[in-house]
C-alpha positions in Angstrom: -48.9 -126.8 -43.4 -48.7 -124.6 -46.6 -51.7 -125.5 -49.2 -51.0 -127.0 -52.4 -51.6 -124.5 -54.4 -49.7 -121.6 -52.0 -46.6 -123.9 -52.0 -43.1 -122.1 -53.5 -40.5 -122.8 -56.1 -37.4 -123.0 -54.1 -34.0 -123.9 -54.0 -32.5 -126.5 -51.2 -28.8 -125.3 -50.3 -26.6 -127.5 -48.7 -23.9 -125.4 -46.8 -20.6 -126.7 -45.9 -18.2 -127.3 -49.2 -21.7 -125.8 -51.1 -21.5 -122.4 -50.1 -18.5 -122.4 -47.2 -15.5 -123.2 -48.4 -14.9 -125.5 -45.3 -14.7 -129.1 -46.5 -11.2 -130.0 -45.6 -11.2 -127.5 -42.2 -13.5 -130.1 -41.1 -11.3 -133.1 -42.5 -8.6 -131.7 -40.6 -10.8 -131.2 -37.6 -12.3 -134.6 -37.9 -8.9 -136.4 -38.2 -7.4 -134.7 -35.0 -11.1 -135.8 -33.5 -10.3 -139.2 -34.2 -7.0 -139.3 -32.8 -8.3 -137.5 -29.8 -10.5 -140.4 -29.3 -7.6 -143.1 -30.1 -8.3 -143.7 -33.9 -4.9 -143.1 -35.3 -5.7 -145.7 -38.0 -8.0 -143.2 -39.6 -7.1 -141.3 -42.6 -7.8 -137.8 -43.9 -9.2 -139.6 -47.6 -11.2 -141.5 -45.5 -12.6 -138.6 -43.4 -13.4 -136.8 -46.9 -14.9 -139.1 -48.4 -17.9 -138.6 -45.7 -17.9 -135.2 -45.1 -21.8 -134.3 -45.9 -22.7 -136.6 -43.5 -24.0 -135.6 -40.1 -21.6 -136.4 -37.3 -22.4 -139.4 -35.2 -23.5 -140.6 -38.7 -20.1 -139.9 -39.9 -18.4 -141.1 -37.3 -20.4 -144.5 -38.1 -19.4 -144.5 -41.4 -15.8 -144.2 -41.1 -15.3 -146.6 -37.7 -18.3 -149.0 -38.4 -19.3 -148.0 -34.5 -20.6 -145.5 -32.7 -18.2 -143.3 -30.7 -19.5 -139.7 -29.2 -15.8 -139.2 -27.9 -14.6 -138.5 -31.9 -17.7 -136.1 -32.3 -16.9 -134.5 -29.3 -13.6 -134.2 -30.7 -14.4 -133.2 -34.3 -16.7 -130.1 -32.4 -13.9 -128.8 -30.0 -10.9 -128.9 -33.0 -13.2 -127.3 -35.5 -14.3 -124.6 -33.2 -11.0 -122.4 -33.6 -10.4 -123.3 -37.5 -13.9 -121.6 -38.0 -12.6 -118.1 -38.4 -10.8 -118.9 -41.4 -14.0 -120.0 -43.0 -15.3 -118.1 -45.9 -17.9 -118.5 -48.5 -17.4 -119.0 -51.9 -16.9 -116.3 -54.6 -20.2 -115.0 -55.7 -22.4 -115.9 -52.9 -24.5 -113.2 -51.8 -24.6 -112.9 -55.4 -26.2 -116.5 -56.1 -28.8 -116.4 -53.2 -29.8 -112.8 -54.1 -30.6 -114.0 -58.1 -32.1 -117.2 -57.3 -34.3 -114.5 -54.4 -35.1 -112.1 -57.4 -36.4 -114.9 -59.7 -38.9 -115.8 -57.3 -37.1 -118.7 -55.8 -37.3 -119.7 -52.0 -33.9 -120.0 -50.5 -33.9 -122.5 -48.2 -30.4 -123.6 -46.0 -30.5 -127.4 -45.6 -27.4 -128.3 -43.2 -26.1 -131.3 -41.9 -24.9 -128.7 -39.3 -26.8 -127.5 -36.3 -29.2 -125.1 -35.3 -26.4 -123.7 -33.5 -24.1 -123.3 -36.5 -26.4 -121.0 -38.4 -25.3 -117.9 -35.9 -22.1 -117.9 -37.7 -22.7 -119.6 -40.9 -25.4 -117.1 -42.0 -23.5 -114.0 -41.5 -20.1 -115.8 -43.5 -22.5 -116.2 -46.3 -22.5 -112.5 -46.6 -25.7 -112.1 -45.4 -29.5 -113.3 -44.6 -31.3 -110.7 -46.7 -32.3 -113.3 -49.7 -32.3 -116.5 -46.9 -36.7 -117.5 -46.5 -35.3 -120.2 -43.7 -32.8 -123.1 -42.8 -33.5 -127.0 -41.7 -30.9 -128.5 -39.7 -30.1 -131.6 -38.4 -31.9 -131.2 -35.3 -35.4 -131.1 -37.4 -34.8 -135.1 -38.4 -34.0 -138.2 -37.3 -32.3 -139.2 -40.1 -29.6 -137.3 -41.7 -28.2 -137.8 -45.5 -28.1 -139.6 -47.6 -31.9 -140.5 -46.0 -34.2 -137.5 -47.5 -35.3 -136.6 -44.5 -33.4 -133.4 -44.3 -34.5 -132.2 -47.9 -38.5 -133.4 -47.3 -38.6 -131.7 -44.0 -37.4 -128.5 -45.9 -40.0 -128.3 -48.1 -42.9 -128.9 -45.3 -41.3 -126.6 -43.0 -40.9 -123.4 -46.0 -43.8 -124.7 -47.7 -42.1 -125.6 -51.3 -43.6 -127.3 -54.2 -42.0 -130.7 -55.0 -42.2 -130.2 -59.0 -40.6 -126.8 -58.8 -37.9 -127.3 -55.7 -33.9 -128.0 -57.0 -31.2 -129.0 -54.3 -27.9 -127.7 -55.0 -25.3 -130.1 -53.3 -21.6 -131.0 -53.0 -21.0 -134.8 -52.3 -22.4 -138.0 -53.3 -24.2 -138.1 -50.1 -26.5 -134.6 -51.3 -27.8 -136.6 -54.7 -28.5 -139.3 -52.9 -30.5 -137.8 -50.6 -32.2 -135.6 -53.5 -32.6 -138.9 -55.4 -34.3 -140.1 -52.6 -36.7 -137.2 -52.3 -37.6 -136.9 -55.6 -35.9 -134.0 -56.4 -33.4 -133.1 -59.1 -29.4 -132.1 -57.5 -27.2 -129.6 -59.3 -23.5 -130.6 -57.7 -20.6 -128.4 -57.3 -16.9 -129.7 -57.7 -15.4 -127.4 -55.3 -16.4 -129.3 -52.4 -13.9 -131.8 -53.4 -16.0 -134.5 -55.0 -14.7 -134.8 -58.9 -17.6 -134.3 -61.9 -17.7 -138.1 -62.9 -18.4 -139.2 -59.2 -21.0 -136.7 -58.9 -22.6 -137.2 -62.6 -22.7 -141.2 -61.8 -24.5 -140.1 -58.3 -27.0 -138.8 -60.5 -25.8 -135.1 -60.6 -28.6 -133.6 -63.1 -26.0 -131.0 -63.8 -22.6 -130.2 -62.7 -20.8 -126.8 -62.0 -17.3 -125.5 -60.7 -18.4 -123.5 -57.7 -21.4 -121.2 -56.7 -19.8 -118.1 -59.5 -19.9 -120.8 -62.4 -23.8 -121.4 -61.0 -24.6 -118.1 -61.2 -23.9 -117.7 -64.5 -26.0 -121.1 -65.2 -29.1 -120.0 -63.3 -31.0 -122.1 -65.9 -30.4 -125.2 -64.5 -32.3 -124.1 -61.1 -35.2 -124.2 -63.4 -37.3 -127.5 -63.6 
């Protein structure tokens, strides 16, 4: 464990509709899952709605139950649609600032260890990336904190100087939770007001309009 007084300033990215623009490739993936697995009634708002979530936890949000047949679904319809993913403009762009300023970049997916061999390189890059968390470091994945205080043990972060920049509802929360500040992006889906009320400290566009706001990174 890092010492107090070694401990970084970082910044706590979540990934999917954050940085990859792949929100609603996994909606689409997620409703075919659930039809797969006999769950016609499901819709794609629905499905939206809880993207952010990790799966089986999704999967018990949406139905109420447990059912591995609609992750196994979700996994084997979003493996083709994931050569159409892309990040976001300005990417490389964002991480390499936040890098120069001093801050740890840290990747903190609700995706798996796994999903790092092709998310890194879509991001444009790993040269201003200290580490990733994924879902297979917790038990519990958002809105619980687990995720984002498992982050900061594992790259050694300070607390008081560590921002999460998120996408849903489900990203504050689990900020809020942690006791860390959350700077939300719309283009994930999720409108300003929903994301403000969440407790959104601050509120951009996309990762470009962040860039040109590096400010708010700052506590």
């Amino acid at each position: 464990m890092t010492s107090p007084d070694r401990r970084r300033a970082g910044v706590l990215f979540d990934v999917d509709g954050t940085l990859l623009d792949t929100n609603y490739l996994h909606a689409v993936a997620w409703w075919q899952g659930f039809r797969d697995a006999g769950h016609d009634q499901v819709t794609m708002a629905q499905i939206h709605r809880a993207i952010g979530i990790a799966s089986a936890e999704l999967v018990r949000h949406v139905l109420g139950r447990d059912d591995e047949a609609a992750v196994d679904g979700h996994s084997a319809r979003y493996e083709p649609l994931r050569e159409l993913a892309g990040a976001f403009p300005r990417v490389p762009e964002l991480l390499g600032a936040c890098d120069e300023r001093g801050l740890a970049v840290v990747l903190a997916t609700s995706g798996t260890a796994a999903d790092l061999e092709w998310m890194v390189p879509a991001l444009g890059g790993d040269e201003a990336i200290t580490g990733a968390t994924t879902s297979g470091d917790v038990e519990a994945a958002k809105p619980a904190p687990d995720l984002l205080t498992t982050a900061m043990e594992q790259h050694g972060l300070d607390p008081a100087r560590t921002v999460v920049v998120g996408d849903t509802v489900w990203d504050v929360q689990a900020a809020d939770r942690a006791g860390l500040p959350c700077v939300a992006l719309t283009c994930g889906g999720i409108s300003a007001a929903e994301l403000r009320e969440a407790g959104a400290v601050a509120v951009h566009a996309d990762p470009a309009a962040l860039l040109e706001h590096l400010d708010d990174l700052q506590r």
